[in-house]
matplotlib code that plots the C-alpha trace (Angstrom):
import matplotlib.pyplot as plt

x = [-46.1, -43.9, -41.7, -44.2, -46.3, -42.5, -41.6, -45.2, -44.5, -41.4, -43.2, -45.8, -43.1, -41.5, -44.9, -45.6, -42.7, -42.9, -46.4, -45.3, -41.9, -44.7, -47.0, -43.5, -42.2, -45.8, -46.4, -43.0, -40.9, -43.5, -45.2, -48.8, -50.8, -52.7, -55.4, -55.7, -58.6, -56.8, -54.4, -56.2, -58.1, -55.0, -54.0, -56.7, -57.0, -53.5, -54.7, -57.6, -55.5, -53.0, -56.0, -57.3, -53.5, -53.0, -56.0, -56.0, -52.7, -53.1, -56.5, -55.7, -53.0, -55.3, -56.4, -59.9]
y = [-26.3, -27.9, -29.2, -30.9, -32.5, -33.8, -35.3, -36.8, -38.5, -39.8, -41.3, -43.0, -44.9, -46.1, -47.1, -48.8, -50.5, -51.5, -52.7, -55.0, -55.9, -57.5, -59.3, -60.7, -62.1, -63.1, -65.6, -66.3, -66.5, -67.6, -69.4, -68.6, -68.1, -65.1, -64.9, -62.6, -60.8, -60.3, -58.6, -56.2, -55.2, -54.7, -52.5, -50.4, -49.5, -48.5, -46.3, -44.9, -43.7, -42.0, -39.7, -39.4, -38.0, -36.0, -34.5, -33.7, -32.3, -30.4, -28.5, -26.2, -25.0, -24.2, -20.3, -19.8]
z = [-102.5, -105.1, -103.0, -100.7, -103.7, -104.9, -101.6, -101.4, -104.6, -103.2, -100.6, -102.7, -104.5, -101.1, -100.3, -103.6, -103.4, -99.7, -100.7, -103.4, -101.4, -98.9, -101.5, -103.3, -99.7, -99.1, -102.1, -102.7, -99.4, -97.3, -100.1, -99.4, -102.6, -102.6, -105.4, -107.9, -106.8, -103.5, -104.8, -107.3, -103.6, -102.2, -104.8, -105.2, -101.5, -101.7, -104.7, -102.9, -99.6, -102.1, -103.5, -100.4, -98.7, -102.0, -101.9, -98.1, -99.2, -102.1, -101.7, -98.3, -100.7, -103.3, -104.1, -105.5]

ax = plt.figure().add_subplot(projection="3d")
ax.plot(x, y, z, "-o")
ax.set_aspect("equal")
plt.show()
């Protein structure tokens, strides 16, 4: 179970950083300006479907 939480956190920080690789290449490459608010939303979906896959994850390994 250790293992697999670990290599989920690895995946989250490749998908953080894919995420903000996108918005960077987004309003600076391609030069589109993306408000604020747009990318707080952005963020915190990302957030959300990391508790949700963590928790999918986690609780069939959980003993009560």
């Amino acid at each position: 179970m250790f293992t697999s939480i670990l290599l989920f956190l690895i995946y989250v920080c490749v998908a953080a950083g894919l995420v903000y690789l996108v918005l960077w290449v987004i309003k600076s490459v391609a030069a589109i300006p993306i408000p604020a608010k747009i990318e707080q939303i952005i963020w915190v979906i990302f957030i959300l479907l990391v508790i949700y896959f963590f928790v999918i994850r986690v609780v069939p390994h959980i003993k009560l």
